[in-house]
PDB file of N, CA, C and O in Angstrom:
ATOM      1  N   UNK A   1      98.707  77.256 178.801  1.00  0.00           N
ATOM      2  CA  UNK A   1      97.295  77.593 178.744  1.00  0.00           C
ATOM      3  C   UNK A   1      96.791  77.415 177.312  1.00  0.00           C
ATOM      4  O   UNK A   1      97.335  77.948 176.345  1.00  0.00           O
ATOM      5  N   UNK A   2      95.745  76.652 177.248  1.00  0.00           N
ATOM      6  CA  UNK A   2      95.094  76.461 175.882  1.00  0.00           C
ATOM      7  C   UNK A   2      94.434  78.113 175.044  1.00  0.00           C
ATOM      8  O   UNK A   2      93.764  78.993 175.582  1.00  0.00           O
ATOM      9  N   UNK A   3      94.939  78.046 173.602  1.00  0.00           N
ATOM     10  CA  UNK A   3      94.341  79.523 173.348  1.00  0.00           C
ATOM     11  C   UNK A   3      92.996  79.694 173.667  1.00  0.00           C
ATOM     12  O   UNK A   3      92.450  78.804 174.318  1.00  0.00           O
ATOM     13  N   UNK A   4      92.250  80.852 173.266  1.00  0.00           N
ATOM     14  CA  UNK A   4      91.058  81.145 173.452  1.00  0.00           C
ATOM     15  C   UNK A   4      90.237  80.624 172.207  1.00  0.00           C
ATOM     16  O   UNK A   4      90.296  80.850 170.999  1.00  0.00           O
ATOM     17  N   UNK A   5      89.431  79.812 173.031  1.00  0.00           N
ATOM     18  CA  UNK A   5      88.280  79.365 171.555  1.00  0.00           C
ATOM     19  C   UNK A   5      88.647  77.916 171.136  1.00  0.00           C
ATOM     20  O   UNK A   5      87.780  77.166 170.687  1.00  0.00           O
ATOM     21  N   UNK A   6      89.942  77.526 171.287  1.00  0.00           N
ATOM     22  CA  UNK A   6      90.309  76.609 171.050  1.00  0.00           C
ATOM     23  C   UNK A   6      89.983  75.266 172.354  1.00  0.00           C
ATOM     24  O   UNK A   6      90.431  75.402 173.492  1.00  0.00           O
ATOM     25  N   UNK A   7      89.072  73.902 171.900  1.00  0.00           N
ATOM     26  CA  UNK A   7      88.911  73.278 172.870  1.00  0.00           C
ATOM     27  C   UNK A   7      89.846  71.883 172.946  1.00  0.00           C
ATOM     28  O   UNK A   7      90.369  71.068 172.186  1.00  0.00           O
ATOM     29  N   UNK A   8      89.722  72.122 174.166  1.00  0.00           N
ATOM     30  CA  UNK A   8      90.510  70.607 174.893  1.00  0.00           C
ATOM     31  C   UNK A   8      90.383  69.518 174.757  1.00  0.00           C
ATOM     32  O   UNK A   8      89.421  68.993 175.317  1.00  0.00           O
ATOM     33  N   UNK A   9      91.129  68.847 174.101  1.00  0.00           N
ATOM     34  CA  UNK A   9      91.101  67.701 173.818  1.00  0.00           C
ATOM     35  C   UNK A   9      90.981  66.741 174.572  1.00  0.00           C
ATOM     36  O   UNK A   9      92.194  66.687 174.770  1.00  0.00           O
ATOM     37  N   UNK A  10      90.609  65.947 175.160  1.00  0.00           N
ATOM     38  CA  UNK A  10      91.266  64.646 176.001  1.00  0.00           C
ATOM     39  C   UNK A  10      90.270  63.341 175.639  1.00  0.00           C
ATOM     40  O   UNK A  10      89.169  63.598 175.152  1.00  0.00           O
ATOM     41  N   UNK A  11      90.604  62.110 175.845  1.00  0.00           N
ATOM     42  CA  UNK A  11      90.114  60.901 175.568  1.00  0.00           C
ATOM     43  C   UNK A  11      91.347  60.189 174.904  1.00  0.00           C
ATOM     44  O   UNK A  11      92.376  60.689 174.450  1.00  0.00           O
ATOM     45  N   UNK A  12      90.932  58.821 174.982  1.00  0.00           N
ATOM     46  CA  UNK A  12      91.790  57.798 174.372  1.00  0.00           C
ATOM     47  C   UNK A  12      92.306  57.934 173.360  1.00  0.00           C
ATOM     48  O   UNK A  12      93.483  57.574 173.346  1.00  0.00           O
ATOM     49  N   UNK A  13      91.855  58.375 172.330  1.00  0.00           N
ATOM     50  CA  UNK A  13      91.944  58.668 171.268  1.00  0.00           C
ATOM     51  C   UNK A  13      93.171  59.377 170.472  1.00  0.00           C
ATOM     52  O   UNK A  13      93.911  59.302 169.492  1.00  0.00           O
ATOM     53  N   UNK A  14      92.706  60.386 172.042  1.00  0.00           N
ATOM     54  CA  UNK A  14      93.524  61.517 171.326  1.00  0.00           C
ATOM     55  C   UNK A  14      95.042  61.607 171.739  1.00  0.00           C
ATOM     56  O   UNK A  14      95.991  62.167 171.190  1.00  0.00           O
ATOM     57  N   UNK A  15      94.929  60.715 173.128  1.00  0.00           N
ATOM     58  CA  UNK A  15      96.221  60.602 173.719  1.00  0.00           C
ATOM     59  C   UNK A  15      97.248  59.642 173.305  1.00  0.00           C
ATOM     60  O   UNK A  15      98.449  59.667 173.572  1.00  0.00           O
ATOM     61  N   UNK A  16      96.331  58.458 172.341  1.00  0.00           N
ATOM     62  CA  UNK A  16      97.049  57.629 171.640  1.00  0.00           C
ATOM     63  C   UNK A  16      97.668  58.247 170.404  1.00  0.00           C
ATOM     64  O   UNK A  16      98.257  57.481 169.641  1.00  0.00           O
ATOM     65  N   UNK A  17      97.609  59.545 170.111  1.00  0.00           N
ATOM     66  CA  UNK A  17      98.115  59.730 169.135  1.00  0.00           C
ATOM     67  C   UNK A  17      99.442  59.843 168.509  1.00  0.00           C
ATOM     68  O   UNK A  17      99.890  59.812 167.362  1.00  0.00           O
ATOM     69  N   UNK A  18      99.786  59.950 169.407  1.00  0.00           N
ATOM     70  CA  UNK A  18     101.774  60.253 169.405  1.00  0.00           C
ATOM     71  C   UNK A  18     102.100  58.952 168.822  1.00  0.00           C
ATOM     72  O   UNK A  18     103.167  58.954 168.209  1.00  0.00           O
ATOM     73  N   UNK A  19     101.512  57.920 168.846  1.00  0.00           N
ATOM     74  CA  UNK A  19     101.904  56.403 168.721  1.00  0.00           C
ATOM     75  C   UNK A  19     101.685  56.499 166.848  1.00  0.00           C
ATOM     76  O   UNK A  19     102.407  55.905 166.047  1.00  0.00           O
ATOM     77  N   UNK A  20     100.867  57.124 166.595  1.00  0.00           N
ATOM     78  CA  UNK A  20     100.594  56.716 165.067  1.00  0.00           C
ATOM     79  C   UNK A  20     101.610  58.197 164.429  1.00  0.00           C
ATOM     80  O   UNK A  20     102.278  58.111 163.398  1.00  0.00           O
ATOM     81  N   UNK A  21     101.557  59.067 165.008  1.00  0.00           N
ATOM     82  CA  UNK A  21     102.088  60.393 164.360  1.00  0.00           C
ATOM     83  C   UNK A  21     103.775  59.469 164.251  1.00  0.00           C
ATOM     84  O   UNK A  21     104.366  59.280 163.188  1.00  0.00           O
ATOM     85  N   UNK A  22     104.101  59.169 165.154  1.00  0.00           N
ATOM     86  CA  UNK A  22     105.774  58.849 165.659  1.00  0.00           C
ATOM     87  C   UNK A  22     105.945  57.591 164.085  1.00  0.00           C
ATOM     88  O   UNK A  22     107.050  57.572 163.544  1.00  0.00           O
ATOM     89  N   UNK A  23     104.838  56.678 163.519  1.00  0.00           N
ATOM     90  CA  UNK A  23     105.158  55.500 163.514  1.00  0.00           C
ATOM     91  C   UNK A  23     105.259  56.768 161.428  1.00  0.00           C
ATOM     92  O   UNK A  23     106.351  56.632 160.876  1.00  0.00           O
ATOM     93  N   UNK A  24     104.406  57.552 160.780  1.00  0.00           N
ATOM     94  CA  UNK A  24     104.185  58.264 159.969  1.00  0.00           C
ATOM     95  C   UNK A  24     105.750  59.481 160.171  1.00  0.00           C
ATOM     96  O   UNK A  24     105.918  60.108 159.125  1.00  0.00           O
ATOM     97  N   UNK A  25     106.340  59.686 160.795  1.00  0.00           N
ATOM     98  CA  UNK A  25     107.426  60.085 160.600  1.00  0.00           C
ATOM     99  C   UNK A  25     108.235  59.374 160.667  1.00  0.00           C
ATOM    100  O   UNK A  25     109.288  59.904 160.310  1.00  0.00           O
ATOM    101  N   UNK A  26     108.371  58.161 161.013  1.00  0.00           N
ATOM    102  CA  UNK A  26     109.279  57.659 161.002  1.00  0.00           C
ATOM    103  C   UNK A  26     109.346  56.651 159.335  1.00  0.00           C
ATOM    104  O   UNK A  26     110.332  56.031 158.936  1.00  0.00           O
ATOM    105  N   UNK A  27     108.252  56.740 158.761  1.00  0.00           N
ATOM    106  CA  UNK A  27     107.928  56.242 157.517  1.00  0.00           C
ATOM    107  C   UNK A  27     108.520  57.531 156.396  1.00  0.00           C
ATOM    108  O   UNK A  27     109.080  57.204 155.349  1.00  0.00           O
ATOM    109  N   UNK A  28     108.328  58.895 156.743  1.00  0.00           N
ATOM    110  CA  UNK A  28     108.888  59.716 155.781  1.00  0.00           C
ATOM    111  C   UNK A  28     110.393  59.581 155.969  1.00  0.00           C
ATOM    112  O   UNK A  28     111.063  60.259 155.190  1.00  0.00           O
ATOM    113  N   UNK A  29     110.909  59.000 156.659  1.00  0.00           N
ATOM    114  CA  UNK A  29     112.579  58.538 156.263  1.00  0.00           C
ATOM    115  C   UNK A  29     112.891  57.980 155.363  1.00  0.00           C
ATOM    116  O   UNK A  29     113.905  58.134 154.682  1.00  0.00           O
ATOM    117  N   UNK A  30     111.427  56.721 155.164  1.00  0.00           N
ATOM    118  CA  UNK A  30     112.024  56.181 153.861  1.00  0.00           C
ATOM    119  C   UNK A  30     111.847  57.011 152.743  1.00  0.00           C
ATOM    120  O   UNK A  30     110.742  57.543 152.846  1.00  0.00           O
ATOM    121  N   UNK A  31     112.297  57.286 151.954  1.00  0.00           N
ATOM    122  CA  UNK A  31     112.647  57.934 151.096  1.00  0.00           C
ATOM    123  C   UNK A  31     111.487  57.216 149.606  1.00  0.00           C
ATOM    124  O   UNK A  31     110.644  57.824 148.946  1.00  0.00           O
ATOM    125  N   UNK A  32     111.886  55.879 149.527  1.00  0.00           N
ATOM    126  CA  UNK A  32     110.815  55.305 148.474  1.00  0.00           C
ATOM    127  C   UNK A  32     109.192  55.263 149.010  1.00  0.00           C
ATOM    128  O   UNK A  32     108.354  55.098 148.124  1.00  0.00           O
ATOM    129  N   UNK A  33     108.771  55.386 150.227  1.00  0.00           N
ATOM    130  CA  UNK A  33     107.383  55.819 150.753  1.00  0.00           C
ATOM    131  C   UNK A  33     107.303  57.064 150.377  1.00  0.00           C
ATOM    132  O   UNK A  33     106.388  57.109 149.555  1.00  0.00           O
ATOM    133  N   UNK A  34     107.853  58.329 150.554  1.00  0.00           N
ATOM    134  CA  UNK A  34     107.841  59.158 150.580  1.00  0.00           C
ATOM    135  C   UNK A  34     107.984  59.666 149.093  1.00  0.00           C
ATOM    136  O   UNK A  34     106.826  59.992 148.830  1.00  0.00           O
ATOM    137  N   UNK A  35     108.441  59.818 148.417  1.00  0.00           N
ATOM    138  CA  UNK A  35     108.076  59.938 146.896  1.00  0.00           C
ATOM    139  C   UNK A  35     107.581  58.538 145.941  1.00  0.00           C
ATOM    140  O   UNK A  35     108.372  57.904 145.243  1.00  0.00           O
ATOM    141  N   UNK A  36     106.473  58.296 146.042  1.00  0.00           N
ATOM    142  CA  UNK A  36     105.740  56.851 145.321  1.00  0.00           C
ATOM    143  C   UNK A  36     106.110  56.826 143.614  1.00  0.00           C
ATOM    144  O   UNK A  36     105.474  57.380 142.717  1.00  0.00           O
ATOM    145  N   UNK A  37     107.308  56.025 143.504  1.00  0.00           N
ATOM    146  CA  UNK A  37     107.712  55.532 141.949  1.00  0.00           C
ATOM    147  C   UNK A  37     106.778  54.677 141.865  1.00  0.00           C
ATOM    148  O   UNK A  37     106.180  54.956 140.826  1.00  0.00           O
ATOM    149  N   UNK A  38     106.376  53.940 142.272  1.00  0.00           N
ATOM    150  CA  UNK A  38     105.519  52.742 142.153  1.00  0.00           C
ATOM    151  C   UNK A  38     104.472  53.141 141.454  1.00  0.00           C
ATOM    152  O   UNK A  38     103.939  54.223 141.704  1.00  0.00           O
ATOM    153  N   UNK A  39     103.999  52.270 140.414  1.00  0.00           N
ATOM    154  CA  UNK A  39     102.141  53.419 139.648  1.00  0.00           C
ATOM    155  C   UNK A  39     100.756  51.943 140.343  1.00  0.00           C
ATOM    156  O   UNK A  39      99.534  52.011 140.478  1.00  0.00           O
ATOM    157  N   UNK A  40     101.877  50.649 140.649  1.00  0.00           N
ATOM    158  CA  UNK A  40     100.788  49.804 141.357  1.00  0.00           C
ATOM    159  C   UNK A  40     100.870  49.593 142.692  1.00  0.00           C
ATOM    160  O   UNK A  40     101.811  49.076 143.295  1.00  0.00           O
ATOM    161  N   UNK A  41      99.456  50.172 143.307  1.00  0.00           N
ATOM    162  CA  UNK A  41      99.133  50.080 144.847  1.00  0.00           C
ATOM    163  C   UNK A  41      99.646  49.063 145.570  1.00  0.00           C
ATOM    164  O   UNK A  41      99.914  49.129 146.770  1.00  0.00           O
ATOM    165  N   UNK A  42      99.803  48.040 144.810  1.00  0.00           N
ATOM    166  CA  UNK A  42      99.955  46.616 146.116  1.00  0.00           C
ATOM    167  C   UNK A  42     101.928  46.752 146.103  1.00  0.00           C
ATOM    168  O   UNK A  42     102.552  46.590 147.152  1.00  0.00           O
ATOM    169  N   UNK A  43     102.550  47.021 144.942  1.00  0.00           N
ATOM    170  CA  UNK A  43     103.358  47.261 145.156  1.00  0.00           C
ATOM    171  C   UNK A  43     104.239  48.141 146.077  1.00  0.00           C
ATOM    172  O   UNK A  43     105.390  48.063 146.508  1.00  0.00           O
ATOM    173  N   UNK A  44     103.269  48.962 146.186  1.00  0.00           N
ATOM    174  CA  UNK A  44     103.296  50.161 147.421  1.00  0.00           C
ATOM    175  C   UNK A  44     103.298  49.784 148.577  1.00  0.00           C
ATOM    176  O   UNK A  44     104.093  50.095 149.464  1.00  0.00           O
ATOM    177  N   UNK A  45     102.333  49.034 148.630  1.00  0.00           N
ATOM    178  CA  UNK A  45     101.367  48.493 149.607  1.00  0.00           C
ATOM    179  C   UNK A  45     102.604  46.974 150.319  1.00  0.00           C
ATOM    180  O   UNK A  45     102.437  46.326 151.352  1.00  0.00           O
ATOM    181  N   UNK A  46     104.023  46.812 149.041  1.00  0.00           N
ATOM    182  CA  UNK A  46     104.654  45.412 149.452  1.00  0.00           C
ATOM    183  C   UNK A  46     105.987  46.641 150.387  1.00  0.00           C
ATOM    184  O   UNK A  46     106.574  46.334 151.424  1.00  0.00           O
ATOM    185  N   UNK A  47     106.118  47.718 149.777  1.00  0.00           N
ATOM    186  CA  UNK A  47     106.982  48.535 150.109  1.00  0.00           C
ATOM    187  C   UNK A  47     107.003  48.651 151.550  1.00  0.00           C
ATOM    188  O   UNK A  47     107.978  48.465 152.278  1.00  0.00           O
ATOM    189  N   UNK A  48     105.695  49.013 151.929  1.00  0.00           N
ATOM    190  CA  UNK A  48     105.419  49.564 152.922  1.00  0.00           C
ATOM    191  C   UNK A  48     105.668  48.278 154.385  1.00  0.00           C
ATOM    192  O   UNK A  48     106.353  48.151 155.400  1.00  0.00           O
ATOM    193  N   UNK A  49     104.562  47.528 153.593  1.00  0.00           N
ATOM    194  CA  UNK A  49     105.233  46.152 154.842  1.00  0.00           C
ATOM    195  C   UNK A  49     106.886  46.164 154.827  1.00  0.00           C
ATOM    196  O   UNK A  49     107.640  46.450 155.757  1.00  0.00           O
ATOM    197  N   UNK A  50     107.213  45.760 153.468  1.00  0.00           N
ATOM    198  CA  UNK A  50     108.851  45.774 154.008  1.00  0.00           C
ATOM    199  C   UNK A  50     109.120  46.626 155.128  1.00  0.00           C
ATOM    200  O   UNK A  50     109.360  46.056 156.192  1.00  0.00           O
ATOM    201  N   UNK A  51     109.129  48.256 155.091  1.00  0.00           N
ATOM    202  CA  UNK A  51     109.330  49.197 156.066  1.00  0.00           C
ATOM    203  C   UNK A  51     108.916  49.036 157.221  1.00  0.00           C
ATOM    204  O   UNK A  51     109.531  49.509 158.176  1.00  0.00           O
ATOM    205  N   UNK A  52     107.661  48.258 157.378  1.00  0.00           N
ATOM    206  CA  UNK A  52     107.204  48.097 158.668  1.00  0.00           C
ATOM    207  C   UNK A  52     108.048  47.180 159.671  1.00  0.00           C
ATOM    208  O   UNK A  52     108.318  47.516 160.824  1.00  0.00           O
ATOM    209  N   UNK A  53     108.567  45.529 158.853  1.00  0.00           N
ATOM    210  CA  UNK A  53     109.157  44.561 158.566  1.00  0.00           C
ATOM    211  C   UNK A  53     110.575  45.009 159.694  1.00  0.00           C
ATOM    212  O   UNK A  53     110.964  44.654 160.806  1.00  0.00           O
ATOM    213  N   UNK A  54     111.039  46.047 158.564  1.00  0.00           N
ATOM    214  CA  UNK A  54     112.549  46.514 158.934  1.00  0.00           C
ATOM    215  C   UNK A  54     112.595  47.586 160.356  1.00  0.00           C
ATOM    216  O   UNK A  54     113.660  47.681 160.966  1.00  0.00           O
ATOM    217  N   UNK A  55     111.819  48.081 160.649  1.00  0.00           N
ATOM    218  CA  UNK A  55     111.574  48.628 161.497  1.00  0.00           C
ATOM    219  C   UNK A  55     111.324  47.934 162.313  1.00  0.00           C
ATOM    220  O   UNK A  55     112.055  48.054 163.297  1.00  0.00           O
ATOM    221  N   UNK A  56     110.530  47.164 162.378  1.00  0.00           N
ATOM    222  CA  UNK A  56     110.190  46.200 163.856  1.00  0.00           C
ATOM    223  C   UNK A  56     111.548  44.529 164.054  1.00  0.00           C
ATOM    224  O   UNK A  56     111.463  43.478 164.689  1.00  0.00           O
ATOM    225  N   UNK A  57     112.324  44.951 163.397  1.00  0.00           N
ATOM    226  CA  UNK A  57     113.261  44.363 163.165  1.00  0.00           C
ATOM    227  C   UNK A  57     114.256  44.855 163.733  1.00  0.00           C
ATOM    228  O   UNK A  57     114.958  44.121 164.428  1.00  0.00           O
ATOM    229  N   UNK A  58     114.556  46.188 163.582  1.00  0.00           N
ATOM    230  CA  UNK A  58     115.558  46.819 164.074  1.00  0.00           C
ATOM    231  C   UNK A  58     115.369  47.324 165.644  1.00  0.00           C
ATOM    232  O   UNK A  58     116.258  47.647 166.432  1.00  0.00           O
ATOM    233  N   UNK A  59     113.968  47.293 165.851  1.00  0.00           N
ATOM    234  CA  UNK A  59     113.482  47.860 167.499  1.00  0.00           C
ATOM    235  C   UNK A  59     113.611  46.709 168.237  1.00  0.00           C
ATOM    236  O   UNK A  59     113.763  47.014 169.420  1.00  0.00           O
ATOM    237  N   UNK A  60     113.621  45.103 168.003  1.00  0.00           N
ATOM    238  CA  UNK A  60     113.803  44.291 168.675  1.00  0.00           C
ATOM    239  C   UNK A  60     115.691  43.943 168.530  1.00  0.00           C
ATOM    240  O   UNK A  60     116.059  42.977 169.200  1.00  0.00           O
ATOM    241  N   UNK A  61     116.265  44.326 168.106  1.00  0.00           N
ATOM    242  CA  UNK A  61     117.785  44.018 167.843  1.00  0.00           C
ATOM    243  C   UNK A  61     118.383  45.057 168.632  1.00  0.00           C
ATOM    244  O   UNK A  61     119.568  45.134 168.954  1.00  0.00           O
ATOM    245  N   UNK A  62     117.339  45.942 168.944  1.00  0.00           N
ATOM    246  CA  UNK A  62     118.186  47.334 169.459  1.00  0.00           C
ATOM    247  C   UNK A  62     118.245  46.939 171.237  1.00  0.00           C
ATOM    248  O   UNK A  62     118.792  47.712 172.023  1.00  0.00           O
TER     249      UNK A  62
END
């Protein structure tokens, strides 16, 4: 039962969410996302593709 006062969510939106929450924890594994040494954005920004990269790499091998 939803608390009191608190309203119900539903729509596309909201049900798609597990998809982006799942893809953001699975990014705090990496360890170099997760504490940013980097001081330039795109470098961040090359990090991050890698991670994406390796991840969708490893879900098709699996």
């Amino acid at each position: 039962t939803p608390r009191r006062g608190r309203p119900i969510r539903v729509g596309a939106s909201y049900t798609q969410r597990w998809k982006v929450e799942r893809c953001f924890a699975w990014m705090d594994n990496c360890r170099r996302l997760v504490v940013r040494y980097e001081r330039h954005l795109h470098i961040y920004y090359a990090f991050c593709l890698l991670a994406i990269i390796l991840w969708t790499v490893n879900r098709i091998l699996e």
